[in-house]
N, C-alpha and C positions, 0 to 999 in steps of 0.2 A: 369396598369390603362388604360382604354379604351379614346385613341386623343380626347382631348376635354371636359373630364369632371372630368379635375384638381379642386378642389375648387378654390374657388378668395381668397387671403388673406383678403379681406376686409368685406368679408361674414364671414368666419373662426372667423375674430376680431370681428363683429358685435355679432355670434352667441355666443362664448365664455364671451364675454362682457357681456349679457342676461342673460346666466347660473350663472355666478360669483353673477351677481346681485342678482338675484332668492337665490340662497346657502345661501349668506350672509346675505339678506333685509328681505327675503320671508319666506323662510323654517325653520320650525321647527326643533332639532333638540334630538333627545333623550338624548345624552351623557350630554348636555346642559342644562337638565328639561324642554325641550318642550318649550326654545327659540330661537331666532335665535341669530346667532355672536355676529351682530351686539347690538341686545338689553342686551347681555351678556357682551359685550364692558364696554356700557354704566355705568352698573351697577358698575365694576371693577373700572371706572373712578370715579364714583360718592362716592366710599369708598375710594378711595384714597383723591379725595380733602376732605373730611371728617378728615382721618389721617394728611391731610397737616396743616389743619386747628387746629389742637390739637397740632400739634407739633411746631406750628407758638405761638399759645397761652400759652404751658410750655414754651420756650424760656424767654420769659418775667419772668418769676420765678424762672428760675437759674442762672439771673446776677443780 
């Protein structure tokens, strides 16, 4: 590497920061049906309280 143009770790964090966000927020993504993570996150959470919520409501009907 040529004296002097190490990156700065605080650029490196900034820029990797940006990418990650972009990946996760922004980008579509095939494997996923053309969501991104994050809104596939969501989805996953919202079927689960779903599940929570059935199996909160049988409780009551096997005591």
């Amino acid at each position: 590497m040529i004296e002097g143009t190490e990156p700065k770790v605080d650029e490196m964090n900034r820029k990797l920061f940006r990418y990650l966000n972009f990946y996760n927020f922004v980008r579509p993504h095939q494997g996923l049906g053309y969501k991104t993570p994050v809104e596939k996150f969501e989805e996953y959470i919202k079927k689960l309280q779903g599940v929570h919520h059935v199996l909160n409501e049988n409780k009551g009907l096997t005591n």
